[in-house]
C-alpha positions in Angstrom: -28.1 266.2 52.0 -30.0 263.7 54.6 -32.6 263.6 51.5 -31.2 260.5 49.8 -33.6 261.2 46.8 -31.7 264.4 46.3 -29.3 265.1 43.0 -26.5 267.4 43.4 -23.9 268.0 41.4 -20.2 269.5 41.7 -18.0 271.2 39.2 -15.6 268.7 37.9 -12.5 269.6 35.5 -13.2 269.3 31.7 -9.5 268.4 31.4 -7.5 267.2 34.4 -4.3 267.4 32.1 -4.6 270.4 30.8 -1.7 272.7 31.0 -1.5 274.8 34.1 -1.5 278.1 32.3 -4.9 277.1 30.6 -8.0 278.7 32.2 -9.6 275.3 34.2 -12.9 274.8 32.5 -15.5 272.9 34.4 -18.9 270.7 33.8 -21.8 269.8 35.9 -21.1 266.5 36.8 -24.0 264.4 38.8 -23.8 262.6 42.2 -26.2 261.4 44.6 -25.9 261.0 48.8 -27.7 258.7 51.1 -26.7 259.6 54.7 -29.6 257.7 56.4 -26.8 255.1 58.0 -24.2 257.1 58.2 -22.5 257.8 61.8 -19.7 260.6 62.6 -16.9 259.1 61.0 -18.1 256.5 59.5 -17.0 254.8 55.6 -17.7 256.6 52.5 -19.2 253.1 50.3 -18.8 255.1 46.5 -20.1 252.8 43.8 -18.7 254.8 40.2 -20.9 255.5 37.8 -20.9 253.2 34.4 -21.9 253.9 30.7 -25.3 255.4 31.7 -27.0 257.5 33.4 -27.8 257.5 37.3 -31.0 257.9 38.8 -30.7 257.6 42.9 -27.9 256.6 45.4 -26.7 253.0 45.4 -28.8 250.5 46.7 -29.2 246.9 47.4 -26.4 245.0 48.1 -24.1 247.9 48.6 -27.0 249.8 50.5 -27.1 246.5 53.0 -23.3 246.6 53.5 -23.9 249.9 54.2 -27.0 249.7 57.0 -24.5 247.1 58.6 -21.4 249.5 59.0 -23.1 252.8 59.3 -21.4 253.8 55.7 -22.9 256.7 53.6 -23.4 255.9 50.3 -22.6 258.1 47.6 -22.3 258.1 43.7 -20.8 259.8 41.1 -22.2 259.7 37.5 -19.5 259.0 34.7 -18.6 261.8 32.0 -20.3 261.7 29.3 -23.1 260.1 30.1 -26.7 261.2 31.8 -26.5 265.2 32.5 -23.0 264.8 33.4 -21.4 265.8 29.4 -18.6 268.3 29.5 -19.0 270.8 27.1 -22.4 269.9 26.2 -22.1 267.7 23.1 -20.9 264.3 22.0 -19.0 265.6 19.3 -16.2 263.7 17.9 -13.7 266.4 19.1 -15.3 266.5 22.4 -15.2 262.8 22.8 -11.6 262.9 23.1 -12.0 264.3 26.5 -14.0 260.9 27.3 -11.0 258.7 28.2 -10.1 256.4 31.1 -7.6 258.5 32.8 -10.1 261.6 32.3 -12.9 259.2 34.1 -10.5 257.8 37.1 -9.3 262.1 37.9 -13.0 262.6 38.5 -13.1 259.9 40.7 -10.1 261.3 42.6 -10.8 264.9 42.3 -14.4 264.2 43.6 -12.9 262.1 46.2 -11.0 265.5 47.8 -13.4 268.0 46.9 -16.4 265.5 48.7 -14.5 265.2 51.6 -13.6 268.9 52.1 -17.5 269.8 51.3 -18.7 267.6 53.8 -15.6 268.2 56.0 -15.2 264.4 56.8 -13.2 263.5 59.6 -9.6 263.3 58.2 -8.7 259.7 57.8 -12.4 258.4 56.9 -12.5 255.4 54.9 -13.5 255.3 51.0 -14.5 252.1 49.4 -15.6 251.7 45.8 -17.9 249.7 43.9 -18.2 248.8 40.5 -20.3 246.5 38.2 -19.1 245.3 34.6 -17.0 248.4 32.7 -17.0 250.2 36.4 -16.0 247.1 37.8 -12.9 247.3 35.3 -13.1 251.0 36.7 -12.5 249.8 40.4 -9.9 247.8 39.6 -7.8 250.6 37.6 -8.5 252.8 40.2 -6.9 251.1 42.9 -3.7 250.9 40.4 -4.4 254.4 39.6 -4.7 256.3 43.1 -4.2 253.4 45.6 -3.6 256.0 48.3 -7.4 257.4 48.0 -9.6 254.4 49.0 -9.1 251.5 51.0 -10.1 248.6 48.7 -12.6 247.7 45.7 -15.6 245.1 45.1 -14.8 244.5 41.0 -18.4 242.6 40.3 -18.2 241.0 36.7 -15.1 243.6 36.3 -14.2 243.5 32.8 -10.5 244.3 33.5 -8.8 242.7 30.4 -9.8 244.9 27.3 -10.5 242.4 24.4 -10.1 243.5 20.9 -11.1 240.4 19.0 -13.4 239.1 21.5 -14.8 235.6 20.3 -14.8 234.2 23.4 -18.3 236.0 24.4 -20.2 234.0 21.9 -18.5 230.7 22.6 -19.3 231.2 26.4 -22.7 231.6 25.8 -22.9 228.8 23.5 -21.1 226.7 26.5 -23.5 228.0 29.2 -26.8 227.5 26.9 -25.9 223.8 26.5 -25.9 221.9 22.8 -29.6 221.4 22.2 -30.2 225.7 23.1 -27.1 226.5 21.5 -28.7 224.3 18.2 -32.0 226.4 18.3 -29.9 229.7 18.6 -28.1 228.9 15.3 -31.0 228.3 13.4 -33.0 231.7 14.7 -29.3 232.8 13.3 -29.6 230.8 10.1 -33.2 231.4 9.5 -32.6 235.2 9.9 -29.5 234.9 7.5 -31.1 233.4 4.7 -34.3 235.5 4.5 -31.9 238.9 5.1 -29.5 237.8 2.1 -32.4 236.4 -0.2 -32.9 240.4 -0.2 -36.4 241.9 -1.5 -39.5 241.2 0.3 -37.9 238.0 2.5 -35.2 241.1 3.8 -38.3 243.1 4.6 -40.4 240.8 6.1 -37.2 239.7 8.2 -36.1 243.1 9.1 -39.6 244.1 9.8 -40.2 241.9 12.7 -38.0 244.2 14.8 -39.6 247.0 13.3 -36.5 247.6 11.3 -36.3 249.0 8.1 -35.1 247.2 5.3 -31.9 249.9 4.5 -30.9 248.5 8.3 -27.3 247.7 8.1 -27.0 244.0 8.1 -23.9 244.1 10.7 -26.1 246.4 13.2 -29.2 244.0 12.2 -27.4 240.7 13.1 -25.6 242.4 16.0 -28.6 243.7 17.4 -30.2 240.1 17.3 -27.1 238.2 18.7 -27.2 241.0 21.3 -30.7 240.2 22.0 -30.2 236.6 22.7 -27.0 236.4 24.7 -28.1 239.5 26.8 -30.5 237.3 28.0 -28.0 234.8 29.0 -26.0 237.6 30.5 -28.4 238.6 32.9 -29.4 235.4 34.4 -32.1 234.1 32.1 -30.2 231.4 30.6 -33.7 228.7 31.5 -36.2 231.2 30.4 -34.7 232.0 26.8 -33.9 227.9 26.6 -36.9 226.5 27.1 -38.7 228.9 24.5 -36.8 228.7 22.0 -36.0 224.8 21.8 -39.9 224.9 21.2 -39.8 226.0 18.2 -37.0 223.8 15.8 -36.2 223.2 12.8 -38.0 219.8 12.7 -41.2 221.1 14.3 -41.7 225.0 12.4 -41.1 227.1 9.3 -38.3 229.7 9.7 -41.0 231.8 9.4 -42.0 230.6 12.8 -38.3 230.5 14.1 -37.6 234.4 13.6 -41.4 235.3 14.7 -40.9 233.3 18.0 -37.4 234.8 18.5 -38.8 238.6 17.5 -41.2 237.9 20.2 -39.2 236.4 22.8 -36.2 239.3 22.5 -39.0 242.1 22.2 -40.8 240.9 24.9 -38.3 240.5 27.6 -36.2 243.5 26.4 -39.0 245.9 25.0 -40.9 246.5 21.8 -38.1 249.6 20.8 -35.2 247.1 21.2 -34.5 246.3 17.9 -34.6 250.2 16.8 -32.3 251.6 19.3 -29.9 254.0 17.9 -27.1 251.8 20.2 -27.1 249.4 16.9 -27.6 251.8 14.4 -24.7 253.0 12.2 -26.7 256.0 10.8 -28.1 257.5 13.8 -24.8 256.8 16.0 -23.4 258.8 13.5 -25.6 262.0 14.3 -24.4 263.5 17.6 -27.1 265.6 17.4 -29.4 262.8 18.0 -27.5 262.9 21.9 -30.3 263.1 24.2 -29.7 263.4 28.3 -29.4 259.6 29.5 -29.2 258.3 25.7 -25.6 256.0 26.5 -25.4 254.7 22.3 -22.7 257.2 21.3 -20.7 257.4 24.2 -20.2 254.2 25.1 -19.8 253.1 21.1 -16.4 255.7 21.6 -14.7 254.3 24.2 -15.0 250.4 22.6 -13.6 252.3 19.0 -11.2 254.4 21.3 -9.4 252.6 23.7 -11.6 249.3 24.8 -12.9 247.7 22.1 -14.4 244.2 23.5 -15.6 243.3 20.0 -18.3 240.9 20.4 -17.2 239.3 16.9 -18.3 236.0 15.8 -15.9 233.2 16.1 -14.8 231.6 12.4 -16.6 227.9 11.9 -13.9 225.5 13.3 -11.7 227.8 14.8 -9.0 226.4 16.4 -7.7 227.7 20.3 -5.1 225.7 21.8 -5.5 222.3 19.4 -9.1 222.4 20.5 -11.9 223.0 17.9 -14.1 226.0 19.0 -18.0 225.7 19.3 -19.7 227.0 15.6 -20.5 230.4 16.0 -24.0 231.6 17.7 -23.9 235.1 15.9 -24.1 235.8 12.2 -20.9 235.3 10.1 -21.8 238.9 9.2 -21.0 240.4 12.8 -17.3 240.3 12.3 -14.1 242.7 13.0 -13.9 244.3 9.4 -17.7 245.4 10.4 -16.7 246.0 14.0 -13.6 248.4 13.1 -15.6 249.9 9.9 -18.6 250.9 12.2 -15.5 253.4 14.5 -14.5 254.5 11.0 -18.3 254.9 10.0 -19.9 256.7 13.2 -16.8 258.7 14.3 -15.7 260.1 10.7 -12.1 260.5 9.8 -11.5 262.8 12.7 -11.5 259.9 14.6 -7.7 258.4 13.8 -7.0 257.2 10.5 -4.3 255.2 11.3 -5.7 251.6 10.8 -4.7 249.3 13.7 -4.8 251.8 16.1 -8.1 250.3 18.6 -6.0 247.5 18.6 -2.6 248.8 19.5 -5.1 251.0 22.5 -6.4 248.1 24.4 -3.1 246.6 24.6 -2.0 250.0 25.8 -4.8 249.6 28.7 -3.8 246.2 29.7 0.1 247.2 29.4 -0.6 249.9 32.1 -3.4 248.1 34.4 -2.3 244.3 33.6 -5.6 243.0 32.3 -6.4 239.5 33.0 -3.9 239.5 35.9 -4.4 243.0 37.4 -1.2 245.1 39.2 -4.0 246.5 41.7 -4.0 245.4 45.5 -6.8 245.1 47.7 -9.7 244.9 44.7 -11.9 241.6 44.9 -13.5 240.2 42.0 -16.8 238.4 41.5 -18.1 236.7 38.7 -20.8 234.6 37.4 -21.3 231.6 35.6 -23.2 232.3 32.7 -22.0 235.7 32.2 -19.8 235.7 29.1 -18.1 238.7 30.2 -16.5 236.6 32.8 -14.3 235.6 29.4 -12.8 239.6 29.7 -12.2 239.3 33.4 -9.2 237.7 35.8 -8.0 234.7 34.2 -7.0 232.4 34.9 -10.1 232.4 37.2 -8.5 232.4 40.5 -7.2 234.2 42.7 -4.6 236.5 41.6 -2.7 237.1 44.9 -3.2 237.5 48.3 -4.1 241.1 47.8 -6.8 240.5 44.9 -9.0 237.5 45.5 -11.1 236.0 43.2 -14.6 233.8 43.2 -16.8 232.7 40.9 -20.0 231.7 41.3 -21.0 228.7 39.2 -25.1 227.8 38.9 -27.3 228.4 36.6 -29.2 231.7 35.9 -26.4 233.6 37.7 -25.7 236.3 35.8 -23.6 239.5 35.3 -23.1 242.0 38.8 -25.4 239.3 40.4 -24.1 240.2 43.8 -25.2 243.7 43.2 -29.0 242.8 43.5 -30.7 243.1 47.3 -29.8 239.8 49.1 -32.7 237.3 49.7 -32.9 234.4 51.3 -33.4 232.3 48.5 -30.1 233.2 46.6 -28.2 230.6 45.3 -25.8 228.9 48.1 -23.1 229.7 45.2 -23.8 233.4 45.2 -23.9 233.3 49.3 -20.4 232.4 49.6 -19.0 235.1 47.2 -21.3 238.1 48.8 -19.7 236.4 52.4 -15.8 235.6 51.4 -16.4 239.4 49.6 -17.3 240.7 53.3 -14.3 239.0 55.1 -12.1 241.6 53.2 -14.3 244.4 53.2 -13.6 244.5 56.8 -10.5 243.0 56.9 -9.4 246.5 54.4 -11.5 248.7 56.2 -9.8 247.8 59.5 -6.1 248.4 58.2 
């Protein structure tokens, strides 16, 4: 296993709660070693696989914690995603087996099989890892099994599940500044009017992400607010700003507006984006259109079944706390009757019928983990300033207790999991002191 470009895979539980008399059923689930700076009894640094799939061990900033504490580095890919699919399929009856108590058993059950596979010296150290939804994961772990691992890094952990979550659009709006957040609204409006003028302006429209007309309009606006904000997300806040406030309503046709934002989004994000099957209704629908590493499907299941964090556009001159909200970025059109229709749509009546029920499921997850002011201990979270998901994360933003610190780190183009990347010397001062405060308690939790 010195081979750190090696896969390997163990047999995990299809159903960690099945009942004892059942026959235990088992799937190939994914995981990659590094051992190149590991020592005898050394930490185990185990970043948790996300919603998609892996391809290697972890690297970069986890990689250099590890080279400095002579850690081996191992990760496990999530279930249902990549190779790692119990059963085989993504069938709406399967995908009831994809659920966040299934995902945190692997984690644990991995944990005890690794350990005796590898015959670890008793008492070595696990630490995990995780960026975005396996941030959340890190957290709920800790609350979970707090006896298995001796702290968390939560990067951009989105531990407070959102069903109505407005506040994604209104942080990008806040990050991109008024003059950006102006030329964003009339891509949006420009895109709008064409789209609804139906006929040959819809086609032309459509067409420029290689969509066809029939395209939904909900996955079509979704798909270009998504292409936008993304952008935002991941630290690219100046680039998307300076082209697009270019190209106004003042100086260019809308004609010119949706060509330069097709261009823009195709060109940093790739010429397929706008056809993905992640924004298609119809080909979500299919789970025979699953391929190995396609993440669409999956992922789309556990926001309709027990996450949600619907990206939905804020009402014009919504109020929150006697203040009025920024106008929406995103299309009117990418609302929650289209969010919750889309569950309904992809995931058949099989799914649940009982209206209300993806709401009534996230407030089940935060009930049990204590979203935006998590019951774990030892778990520190990192966020990012432009990163809208920071909105879904420990709020108020600070620390929660002594036990589960909390930084931020506020510049521009700093982006989601930022402290993820390899470190470089010309990093942001703001994202040196979170990777450094981040490393006091790694060692401070190792140690105890």
């Amino acid at each position: 296993t010195g081979n750190s470009l090696s896969r390997f895979f163990w047999d995990a539980p299809v159903d960690h709660f099945a009942p004892p008399w059942e026959t235990k059923a088992t799937f190939r689930q994914t995981y990659f070693v590094k051992e190149d700076y590991y020592s005898h009894g050394g930490p185990v640094f185990f970043e948790l696989g996300g919603e998609g799939p892996i391809e290697g061990p972890p690297d970069g900033f986890i990689e250099a914690l590890a080279k400095e504490r002579q850690a081996m580095l191992v990760v496990v890919e999530h279930r249902f995603y990549g190779g790692s699919v119990p059963n085989g399929n993504v069938n709406t009856s399967n995908l009831k087996l994809l659920t966040i108590d299934q995902v945190l058993a692997d984690y644990a059950s991995f944990i005890d099989w690794f350990s005796k596979e590898k015959q670890l010296v008793a008492g070595t150290k696990w630490f995990a890892f995780g960026g975005s939804y396996p941030g959340a994961l890190a957290s709920w772990f800790r609350a979970a099994y707090p006896e298995i691992t001796a702290g968390s890094l939560s990067s951009s952990g989105v531990v407070n599940s959102i069903f109505d979550f407005t506040m994604f659009d209104i942080h990008i709006a806040r990050a991109i500044g008024p003059e950006c957040a102006a030329a964003n609204r009339a891509i949006t409006a420009a895109f709008e009017k064409a789209v609804l003028a139906r006929g040959a302006q819809e086609e032309y429209a459509k067409g420029l992400f290689g969509c066809q007309q029939s395209t939904l309009d909900g996955d079509f606006f979704y798909m270009l607010a998504d292409g936008l904000a993304m952008m935002v997300q991941y630290g690219a806040k100046s680039r998307l700003c300076s082209n697009i406030t270019a190209v106004t309503e003042v100086s260019s046709t809308p004609e010119q507006i949706m060509e330069n934002a097709a261009h823009i989004v195709k060109q940093y994000w790739g010429r397929k984006f706008g056809t993905m099957c992640f924004y298609d209704t119809t080909c979500l629908s299919d789970p025979s259109r699953y391929e190995v590493g396609d993440t669409a499907r999956s992922w789309r299941w556990q926001m309709c079944y027990e996450l949600a964090y619907f990206q939905s556009a804020p009402l014009a001159g919504q109020m929150e706390d006697g203040t009025r909200m920024l106008q929406p970025l995103r299309s009117f059109m990418v609302n929650m009757t289209y969010m919750v229709e889309q569950c309904y749509a992809i995931f058949g009546s099989d799914f649940n019928p009982v209206r209300g029920v993806v709401d009534f499921s996230t407030r089940r997850i935060n009930a049990r983990f204590g979203g935006a002011q998590p019951i774990a201990k030892k778990v520190f979270y990192s966020n990012f300033g432009d990163d809208p998901w920071l909105e879904a994360s420990v709020m108020p933003p600070r620390d929660v207790d002594p036990e589960q610190p909390y930084e931020v780190a506020m510049c521009d183009d700093c982006g989601h999991c930022m402290d993820f990347s390899t470190p470089r010397q010309k990093d942001p001062p703001e994202l040196k002191r979170v990777r450094a405060r981040f490393q006091k308690y790694l060692d401070l939790w190792l140690a105890q």
